[in-house]
C-alpha positions in Angstrom: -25.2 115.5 25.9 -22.0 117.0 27.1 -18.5 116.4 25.9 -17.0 114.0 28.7 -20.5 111.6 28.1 -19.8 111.3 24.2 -16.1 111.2 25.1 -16.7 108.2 27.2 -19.3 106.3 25.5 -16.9 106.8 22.3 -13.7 105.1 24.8 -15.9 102.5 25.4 -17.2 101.2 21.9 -13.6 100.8 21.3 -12.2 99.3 24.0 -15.4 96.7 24.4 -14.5 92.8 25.1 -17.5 91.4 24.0 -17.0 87.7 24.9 -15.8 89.1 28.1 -19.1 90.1 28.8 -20.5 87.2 27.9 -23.0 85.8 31.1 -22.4 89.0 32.6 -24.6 91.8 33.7 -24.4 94.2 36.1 -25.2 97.8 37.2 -22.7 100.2 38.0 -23.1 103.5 39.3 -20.4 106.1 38.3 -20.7 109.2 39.9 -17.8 111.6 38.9 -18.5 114.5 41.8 -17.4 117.4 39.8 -19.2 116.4 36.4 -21.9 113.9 36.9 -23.8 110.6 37.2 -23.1 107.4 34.9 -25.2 104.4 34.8 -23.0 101.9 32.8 -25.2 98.2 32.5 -24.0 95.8 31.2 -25.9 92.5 30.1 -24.6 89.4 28.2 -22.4 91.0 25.7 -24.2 94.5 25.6 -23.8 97.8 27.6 -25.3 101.1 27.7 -24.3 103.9 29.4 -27.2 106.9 30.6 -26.6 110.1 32.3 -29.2 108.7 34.3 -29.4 107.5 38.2 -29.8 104.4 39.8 -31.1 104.3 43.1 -29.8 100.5 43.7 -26.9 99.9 41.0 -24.9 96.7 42.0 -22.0 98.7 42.5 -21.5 102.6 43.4 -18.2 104.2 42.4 -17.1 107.8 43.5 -14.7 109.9 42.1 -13.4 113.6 40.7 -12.9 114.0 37.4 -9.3 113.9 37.4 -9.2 110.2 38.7 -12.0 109.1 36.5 -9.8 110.5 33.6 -6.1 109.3 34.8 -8.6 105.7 35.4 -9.6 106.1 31.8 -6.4 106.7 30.1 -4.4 103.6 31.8 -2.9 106.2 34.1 -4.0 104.9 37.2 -4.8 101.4 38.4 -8.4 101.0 40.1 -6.6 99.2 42.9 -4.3 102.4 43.4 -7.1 104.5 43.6 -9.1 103.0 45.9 -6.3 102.5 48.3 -5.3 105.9 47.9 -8.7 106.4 48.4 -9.3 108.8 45.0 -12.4 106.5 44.4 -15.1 105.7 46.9 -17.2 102.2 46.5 -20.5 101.0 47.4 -21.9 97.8 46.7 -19.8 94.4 44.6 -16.1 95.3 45.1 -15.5 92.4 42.5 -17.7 94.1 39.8 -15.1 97.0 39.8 -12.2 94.8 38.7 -14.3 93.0 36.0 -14.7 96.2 34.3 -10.8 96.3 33.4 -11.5 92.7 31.4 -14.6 94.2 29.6 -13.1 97.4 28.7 -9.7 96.3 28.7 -9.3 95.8 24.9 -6.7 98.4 23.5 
């Protein structure tokens, strides 16, 4: 495991809405082009996050590192970044806004 994957899977345990998740599940494809590949699922009030790859996720999201972490730290709104376009998206553009109510908890 490398730094940025522990780093992130540590941000998300604490900022996890589980009843937000609630009759929810989804798979989302992070792929941060200068670091590497996420797989984030989420499933009725679980998630997991892999360093693996998902050939069909139901959403694909594309970004540098920088964005991924200005995303992360509240920085940067999602809807900024795609219109700026800093993040590329495949797939459920719906999905990508549910992740700020599942992982919205401060």
């Amino acid at each position: 495991m490398n730094f940025m994957f522990e780093q992130l899977q540590h941000l998300l345990q604490n900022r996890f809405d589980k009843p937000a998740s609630f009759g929810f599940e989804a798979v989302y494809q992070l792929n941060i082009t200068d670091e590497n590949e996420y797989q984030l699922i989420i499933n009725d009030g679980v998630w997991s996050l892999s360093k693996e790859k998902n050939e069909y996720p139901d959403i694909r999201l594309s970004m540098d590192r920088e964005t991924f972490e200005e995303l992360l730290a509240g920085e940067l709104s999602a809807t900024s970044a795609l219109l700026l376009g800093r993040i590329k998206s495949r797939g459920d553009l719906s999905l990508a806004k549910r992740l700020k109510s599942i992982f919205g908890k401060k």
